[in-house]
LODOVEX-465172 format. One record per residue: residue number from 1; residue in three letters; x, y, z of N, C-alpha, C in turn. Coordinates in nm, 3 decimals. Layout:
BEGIN
ATOM  tifi  pavo      n.X      n.Y      n.Z     ca.X     ca.Y     ca.Z      c.X      c.Y      c.Z
ATOM   NUM   Ala        X        Y        Z        X        Y        Z        X        Y        Z
...
***
This chain:
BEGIN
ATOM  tifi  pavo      n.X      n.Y      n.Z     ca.X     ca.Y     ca.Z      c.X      c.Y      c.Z
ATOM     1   Unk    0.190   -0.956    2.754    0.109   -0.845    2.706    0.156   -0.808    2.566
ATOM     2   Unk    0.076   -0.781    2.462    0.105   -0.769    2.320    0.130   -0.587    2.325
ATOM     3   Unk    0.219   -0.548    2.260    0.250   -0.433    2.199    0.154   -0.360    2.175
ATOM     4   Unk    0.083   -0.249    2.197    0.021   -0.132    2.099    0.038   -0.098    2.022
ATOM     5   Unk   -0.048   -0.141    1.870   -0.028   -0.100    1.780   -0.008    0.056    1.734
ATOM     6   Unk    0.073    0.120    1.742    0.066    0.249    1.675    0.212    0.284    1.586
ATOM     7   Unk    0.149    0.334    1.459    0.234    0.372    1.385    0.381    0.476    1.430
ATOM     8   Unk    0.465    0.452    1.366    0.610    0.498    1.452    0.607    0.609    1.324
ATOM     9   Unk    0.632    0.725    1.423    0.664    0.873    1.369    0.750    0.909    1.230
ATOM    10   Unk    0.704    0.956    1.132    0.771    0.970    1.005    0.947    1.022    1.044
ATOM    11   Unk    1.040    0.976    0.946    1.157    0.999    0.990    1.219    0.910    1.083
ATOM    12   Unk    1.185    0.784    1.135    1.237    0.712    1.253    1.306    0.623    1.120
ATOM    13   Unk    1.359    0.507    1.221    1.436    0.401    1.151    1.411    0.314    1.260
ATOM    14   Unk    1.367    0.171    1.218    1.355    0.070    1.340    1.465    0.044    1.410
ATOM    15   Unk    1.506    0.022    1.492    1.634    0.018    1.535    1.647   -0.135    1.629
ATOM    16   Unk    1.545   -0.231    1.661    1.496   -0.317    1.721    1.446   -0.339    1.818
ATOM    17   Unk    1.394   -0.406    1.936    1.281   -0.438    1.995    1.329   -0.446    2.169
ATOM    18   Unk    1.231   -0.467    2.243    1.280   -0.465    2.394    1.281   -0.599    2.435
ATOM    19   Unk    1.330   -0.694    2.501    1.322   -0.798    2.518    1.271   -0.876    2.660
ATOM    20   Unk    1.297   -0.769    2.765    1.235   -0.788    2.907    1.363   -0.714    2.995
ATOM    21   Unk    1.307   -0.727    3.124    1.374   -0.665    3.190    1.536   -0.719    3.268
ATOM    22   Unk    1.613   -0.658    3.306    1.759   -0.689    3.360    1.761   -0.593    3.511
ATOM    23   Unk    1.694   -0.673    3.606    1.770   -0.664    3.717    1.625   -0.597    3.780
ATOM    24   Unk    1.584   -0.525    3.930    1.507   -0.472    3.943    1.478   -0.392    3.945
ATOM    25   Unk    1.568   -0.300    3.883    1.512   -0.113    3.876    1.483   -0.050    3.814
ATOM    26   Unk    1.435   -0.139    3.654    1.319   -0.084    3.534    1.451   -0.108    3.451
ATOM    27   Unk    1.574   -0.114    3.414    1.656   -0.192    3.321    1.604   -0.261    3.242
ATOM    28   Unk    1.593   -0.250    3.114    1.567   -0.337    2.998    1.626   -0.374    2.875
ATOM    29   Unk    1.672   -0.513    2.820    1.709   -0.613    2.744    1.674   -0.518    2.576
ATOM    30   Unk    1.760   -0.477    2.539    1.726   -0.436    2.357    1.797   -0.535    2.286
ATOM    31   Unk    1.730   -0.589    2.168    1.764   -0.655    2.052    1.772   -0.567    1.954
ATOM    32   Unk    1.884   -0.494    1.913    1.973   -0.418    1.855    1.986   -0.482    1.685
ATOM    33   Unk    1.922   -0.437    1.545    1.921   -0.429    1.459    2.079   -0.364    1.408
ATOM    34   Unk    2.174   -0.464    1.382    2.284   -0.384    1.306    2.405   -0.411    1.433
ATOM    35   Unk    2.421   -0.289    1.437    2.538   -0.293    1.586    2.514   -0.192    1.684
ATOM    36   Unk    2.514   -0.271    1.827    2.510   -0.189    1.940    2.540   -0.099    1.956
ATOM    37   Unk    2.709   -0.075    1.996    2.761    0.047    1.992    2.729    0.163    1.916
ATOM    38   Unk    2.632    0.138    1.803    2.610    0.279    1.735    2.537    0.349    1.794
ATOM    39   Unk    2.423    0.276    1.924    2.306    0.331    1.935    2.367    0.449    2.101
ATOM    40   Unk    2.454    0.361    2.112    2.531    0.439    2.266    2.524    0.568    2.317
ATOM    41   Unk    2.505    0.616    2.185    2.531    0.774    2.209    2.374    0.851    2.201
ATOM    42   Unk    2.252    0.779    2.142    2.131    0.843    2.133    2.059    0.854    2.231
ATOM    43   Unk    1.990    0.982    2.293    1.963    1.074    2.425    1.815    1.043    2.434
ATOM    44   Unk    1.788    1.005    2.287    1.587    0.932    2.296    1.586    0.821    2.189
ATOM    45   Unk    1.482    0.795    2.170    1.430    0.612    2.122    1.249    0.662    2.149
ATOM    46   Unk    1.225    0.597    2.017    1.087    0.610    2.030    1.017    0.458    2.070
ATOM    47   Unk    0.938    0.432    2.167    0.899    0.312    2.221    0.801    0.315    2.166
ATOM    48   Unk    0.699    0.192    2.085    0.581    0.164    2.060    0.529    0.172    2.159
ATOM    49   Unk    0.413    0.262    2.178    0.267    0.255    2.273    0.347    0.348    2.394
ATOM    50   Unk    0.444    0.378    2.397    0.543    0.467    2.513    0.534    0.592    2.439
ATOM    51   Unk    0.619    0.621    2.337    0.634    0.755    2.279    0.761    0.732    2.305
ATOM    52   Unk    0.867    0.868    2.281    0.950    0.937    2.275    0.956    0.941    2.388
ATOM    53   Unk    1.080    0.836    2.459    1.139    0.855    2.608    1.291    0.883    2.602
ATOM    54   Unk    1.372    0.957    2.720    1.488    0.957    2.705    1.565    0.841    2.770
ATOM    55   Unk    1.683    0.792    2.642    1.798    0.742    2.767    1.841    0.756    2.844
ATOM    56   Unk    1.831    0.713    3.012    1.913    0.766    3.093    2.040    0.684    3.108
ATOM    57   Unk    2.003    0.532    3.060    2.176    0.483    3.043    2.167    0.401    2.980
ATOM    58   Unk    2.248    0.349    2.884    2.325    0.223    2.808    2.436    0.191    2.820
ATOM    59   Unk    2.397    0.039    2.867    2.527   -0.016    2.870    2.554   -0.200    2.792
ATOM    60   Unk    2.648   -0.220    2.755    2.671   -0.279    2.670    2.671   -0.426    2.793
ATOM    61   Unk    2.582   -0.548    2.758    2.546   -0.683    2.878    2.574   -0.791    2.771
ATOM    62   Unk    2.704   -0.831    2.777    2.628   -0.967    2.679    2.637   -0.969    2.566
ATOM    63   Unk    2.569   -0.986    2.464    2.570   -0.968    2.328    2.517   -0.831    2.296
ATOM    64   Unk    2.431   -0.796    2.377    2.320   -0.659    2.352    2.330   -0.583    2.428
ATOM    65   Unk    2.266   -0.421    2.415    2.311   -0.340    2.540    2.159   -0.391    2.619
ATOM    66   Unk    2.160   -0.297    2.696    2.066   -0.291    2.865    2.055   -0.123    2.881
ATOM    67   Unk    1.899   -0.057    2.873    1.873    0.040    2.862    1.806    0.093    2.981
ATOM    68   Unk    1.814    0.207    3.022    1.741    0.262    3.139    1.682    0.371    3.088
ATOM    69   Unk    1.502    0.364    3.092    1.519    0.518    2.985    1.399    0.566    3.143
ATOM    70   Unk    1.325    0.734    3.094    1.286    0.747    3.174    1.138    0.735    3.171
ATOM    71   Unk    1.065    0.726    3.295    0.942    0.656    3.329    0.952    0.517    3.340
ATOM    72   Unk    1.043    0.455    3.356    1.072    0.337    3.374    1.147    0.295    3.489
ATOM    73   Unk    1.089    0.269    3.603    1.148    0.252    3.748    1.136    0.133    3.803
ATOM    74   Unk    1.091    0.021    3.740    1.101   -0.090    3.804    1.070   -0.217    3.741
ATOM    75   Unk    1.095   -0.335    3.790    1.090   -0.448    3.696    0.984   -0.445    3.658
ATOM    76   Unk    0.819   -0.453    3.725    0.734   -0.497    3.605    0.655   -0.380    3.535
ATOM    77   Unk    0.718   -0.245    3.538    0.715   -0.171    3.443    0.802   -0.185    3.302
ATOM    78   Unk    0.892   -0.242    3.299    1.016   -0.315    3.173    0.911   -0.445    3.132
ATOM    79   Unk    0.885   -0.488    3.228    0.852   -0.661    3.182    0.729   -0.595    3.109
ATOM    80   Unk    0.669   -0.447    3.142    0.516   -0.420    3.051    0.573   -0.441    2.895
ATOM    81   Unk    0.709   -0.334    2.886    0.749   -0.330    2.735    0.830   -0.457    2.674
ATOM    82   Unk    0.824   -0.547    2.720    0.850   -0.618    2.629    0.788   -0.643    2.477
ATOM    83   Unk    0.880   -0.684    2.376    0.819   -0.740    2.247    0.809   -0.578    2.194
ATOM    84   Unk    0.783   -0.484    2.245    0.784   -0.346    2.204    0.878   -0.291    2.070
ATOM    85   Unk    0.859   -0.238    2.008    0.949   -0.203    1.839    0.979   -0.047    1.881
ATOM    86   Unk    1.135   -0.044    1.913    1.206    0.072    1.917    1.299    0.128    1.761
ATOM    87   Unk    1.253    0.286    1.754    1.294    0.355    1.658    1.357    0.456    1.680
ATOM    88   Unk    1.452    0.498    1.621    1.589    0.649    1.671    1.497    0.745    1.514
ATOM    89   Unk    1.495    0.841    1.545    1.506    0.962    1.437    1.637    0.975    1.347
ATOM    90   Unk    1.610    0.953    1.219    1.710    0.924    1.136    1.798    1.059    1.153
ATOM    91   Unk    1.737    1.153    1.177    1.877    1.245    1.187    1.944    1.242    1.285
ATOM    92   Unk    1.879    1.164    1.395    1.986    1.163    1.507    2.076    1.043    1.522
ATOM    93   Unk    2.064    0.964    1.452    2.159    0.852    1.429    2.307    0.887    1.351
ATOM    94   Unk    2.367    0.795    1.475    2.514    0.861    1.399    2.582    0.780    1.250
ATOM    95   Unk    2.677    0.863    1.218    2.723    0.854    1.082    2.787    0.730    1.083
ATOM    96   Unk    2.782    0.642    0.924    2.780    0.515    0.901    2.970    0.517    0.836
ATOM    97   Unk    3.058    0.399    0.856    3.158    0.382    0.765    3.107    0.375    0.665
ATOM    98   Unk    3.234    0.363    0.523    3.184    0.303    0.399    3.167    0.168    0.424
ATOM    99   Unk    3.069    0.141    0.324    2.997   -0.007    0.278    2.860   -0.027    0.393
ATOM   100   Unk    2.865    0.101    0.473    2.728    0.045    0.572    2.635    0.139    0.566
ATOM   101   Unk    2.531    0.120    0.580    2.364    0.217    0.638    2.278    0.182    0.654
ATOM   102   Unk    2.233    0.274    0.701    2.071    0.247    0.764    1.970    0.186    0.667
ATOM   103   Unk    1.861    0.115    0.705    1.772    0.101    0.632    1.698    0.220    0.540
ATOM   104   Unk    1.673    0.371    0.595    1.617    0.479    0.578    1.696    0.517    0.438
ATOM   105   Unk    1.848    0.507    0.420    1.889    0.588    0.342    1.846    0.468    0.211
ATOM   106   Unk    1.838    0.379    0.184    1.768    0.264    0.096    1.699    0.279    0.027
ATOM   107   Unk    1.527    0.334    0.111    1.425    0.344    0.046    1.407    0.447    0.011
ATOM   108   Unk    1.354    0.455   -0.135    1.336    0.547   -0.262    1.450    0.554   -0.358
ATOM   109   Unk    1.568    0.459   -0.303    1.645    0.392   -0.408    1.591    0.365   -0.508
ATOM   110   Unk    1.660    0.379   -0.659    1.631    0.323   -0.783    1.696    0.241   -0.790
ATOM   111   Unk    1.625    0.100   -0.882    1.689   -0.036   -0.873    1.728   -0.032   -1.066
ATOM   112   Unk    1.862   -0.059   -1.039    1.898   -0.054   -1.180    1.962   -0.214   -1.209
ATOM   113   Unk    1.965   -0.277   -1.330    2.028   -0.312   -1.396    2.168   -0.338   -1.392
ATOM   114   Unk    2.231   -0.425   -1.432    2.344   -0.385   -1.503    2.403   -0.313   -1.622
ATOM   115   Unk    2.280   -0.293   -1.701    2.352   -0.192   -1.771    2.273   -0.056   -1.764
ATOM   116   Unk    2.232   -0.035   -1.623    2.217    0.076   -1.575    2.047    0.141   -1.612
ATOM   117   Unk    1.999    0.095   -1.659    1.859    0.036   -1.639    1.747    0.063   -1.527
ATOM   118   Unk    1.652    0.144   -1.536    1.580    0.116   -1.406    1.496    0.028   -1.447
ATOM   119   Unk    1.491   -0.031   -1.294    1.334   -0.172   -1.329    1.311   -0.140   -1.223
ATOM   120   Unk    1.313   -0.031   -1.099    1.183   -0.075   -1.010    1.296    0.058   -0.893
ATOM   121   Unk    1.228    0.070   -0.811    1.213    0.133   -0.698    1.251    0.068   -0.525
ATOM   122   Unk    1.324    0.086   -0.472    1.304    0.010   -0.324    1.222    0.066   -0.207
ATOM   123   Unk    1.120    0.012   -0.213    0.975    0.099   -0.111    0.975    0.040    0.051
ATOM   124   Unk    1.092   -0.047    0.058    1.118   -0.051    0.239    1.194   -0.210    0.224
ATOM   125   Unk    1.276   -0.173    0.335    1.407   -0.326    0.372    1.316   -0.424    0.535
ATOM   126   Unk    1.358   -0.502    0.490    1.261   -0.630    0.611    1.395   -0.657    0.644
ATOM   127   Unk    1.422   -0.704    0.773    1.499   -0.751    0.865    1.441   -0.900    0.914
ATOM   128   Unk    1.504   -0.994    0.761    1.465   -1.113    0.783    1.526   -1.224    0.881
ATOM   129   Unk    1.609   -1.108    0.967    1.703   -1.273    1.080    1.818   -1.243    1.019
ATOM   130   Unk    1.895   -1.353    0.956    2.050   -1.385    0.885    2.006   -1.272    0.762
ATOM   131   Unk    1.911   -1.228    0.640    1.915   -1.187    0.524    1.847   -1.052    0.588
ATOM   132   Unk    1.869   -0.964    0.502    1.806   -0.839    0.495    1.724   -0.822    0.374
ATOM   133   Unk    1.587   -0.813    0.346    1.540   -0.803    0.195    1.453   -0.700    0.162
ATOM   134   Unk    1.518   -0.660    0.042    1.442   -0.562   -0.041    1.328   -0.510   -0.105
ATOM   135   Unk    1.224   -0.468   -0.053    1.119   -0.481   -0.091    1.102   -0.404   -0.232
ATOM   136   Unk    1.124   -0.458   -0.358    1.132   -0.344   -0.495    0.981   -0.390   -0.538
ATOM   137   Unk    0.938   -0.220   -0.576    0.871   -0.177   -0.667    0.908   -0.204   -0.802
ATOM   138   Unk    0.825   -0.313   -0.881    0.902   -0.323   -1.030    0.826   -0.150   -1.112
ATOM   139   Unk    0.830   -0.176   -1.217    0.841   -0.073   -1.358    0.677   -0.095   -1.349
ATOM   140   Unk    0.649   -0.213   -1.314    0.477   -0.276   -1.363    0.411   -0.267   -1.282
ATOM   141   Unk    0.459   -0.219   -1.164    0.377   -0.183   -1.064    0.416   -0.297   -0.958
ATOM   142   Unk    0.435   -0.428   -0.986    0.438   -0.533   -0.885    0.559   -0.560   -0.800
ATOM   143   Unk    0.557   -0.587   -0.658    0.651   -0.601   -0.628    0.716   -0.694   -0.574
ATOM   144   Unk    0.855   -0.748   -0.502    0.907   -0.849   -0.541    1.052   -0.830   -0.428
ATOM   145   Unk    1.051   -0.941   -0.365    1.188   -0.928   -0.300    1.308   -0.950   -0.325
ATOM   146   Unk    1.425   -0.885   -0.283    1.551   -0.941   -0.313    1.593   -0.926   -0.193
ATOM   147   Unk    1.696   -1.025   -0.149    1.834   -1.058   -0.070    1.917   -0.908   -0.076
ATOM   148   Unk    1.912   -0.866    0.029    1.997   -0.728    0.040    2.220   -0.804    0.032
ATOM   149   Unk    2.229   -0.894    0.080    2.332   -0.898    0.112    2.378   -1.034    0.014
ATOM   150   Unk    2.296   -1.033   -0.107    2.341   -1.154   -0.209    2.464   -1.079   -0.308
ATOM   151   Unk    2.500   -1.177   -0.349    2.655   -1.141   -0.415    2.661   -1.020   -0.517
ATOM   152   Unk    2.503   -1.047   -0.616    2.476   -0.999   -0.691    2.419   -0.836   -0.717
ATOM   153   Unk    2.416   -0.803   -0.554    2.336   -0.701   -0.544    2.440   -0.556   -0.466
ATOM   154   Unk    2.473   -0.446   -0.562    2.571   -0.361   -0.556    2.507   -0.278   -0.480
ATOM   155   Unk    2.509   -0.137   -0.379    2.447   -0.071   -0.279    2.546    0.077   -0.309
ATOM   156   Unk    2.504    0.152   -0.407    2.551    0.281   -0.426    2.456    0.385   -0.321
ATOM   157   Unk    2.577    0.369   -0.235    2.480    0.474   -0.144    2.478    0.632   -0.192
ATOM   158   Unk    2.339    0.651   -0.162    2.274    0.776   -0.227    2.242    0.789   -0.359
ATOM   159   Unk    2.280    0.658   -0.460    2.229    0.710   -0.581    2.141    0.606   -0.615
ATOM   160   Unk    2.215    0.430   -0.580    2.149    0.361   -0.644    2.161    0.257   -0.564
ATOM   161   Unk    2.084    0.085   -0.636    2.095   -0.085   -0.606    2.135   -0.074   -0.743
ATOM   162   Unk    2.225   -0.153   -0.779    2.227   -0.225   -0.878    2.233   -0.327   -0.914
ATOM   163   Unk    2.155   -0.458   -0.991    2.229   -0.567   -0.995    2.302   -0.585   -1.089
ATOM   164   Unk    2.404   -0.707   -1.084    2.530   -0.684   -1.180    2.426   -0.805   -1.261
ATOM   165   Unk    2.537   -0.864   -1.342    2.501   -0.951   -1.474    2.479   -1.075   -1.405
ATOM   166   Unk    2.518   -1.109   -1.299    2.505   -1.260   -1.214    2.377   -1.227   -1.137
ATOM   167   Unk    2.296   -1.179   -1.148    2.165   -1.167   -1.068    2.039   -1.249   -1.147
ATOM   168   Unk    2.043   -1.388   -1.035    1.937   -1.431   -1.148    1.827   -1.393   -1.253
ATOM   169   Unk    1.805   -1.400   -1.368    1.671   -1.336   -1.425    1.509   -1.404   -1.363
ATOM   170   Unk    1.419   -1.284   -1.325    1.289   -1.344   -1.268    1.276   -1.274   -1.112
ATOM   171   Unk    1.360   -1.217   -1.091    1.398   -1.146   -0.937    1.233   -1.088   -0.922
ATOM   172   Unk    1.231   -1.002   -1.003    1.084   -0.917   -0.956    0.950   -0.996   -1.028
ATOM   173   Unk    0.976   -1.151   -1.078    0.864   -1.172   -1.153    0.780   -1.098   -1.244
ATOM   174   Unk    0.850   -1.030   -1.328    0.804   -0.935   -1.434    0.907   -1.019   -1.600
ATOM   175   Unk    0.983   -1.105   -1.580    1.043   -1.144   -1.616    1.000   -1.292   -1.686
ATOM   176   Unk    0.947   -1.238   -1.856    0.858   -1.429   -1.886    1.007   -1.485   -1.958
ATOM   177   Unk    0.985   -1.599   -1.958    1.090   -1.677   -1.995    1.086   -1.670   -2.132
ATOM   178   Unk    1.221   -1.644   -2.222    1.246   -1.632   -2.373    1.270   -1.727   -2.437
ATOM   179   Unk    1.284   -1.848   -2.370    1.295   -2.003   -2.426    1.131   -2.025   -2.450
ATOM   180   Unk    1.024   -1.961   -2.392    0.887   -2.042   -2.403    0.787   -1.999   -2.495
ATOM   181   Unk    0.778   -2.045   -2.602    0.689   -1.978   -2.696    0.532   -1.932   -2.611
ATOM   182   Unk    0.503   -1.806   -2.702    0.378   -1.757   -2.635    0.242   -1.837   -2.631
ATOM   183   Unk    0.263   -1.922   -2.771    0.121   -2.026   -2.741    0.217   -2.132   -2.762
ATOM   184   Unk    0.113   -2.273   -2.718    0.178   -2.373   -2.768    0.167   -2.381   -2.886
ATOM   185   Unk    0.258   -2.500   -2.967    0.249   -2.532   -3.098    0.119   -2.615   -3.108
ATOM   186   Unk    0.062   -2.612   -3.241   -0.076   -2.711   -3.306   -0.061   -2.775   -3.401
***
């Protein structure tokens, strides 16, 4: 059964998806964006096409936890939500070490330069598998991905992205090449 499309409530953060059910008493399989244990402690989760249900338990199975929330009493009520896209309310998500965060605190980032420079805006992060990428707004309006976790790319949380001087040139394709004359020669 495919997911219900409906838009997830302003203020959420994806947090990842349901995968099927664990065992027969409505227990269900989450694929956990980031790390498990952070989510341990959150009392609701917004389910696509469900709404805003509470946790009644998490527990850590495997690689991923195993969720029991409520209205959910039996296996092929879980096996309904599968493939489903679960989101926490960014204020209720707990606090990050240094060098880590949420996708939420990201977007509306200014994308600077190395020498401090704006060229563009970050208007939402994709959760590409192994890469995380940046969806930037250039200066020109167009936009353009970057590699969240490439060498080149600095993550000032709360103020800025920056790239340093090793960030290839051409990232946002706003970028014409200075070796190529504008017409050809005649």
């Amino acid at each position: 059964m495919s997911a219900p499309a409906d838009p997830a409530p302003t203020d959420t953060t994806r947090v990842g998806h349901l995968l099927g059910p664990h065992g027969v008493a409505g227990a269900i399989k989450l694929y956990v964006i980031g790390s498990p244990p952070q989510l341990a402690k959150l009392k609701r989760l917004y389910v696509e096409g469900l709404g805003w249900t509470r946790v009644l338990k998490f527990e850590i199975h495997g690689p991923g936890p195993v969720l029991t929330l409520g209205g959910v009493s039996d296996r092929n009520a879980a096996d309904e939500l599968r493939g489903r896209q679960v989101y926490a309310h960014d204020k209720e998500l707990p606090g990050l070490p240094e060098g880590e965060y949420y996708y939420h605190e990201l977007r509306g980032l200014p994308l600077r330069n190395a020498a401090g420079q704006g060229i563009g805006e970050v208007v939402d992060v994709q959760d590409a598998g192994q890469q995380d990428l940046l969806v930037v707004r250039s200066a020109s309006g167009g936009e353009g991905l970057i590699p969240l976790q490439a060498p080149y790319v600095q993550v000032r949380r709360g103020a800025a992205i920056v790239l340093t001087e090793d960030a290839p040139d051409g990232l946002l394709g706003d970028d014409a090449d200075d070796n190529e004359p504008d017409e050809p020669p005649t």
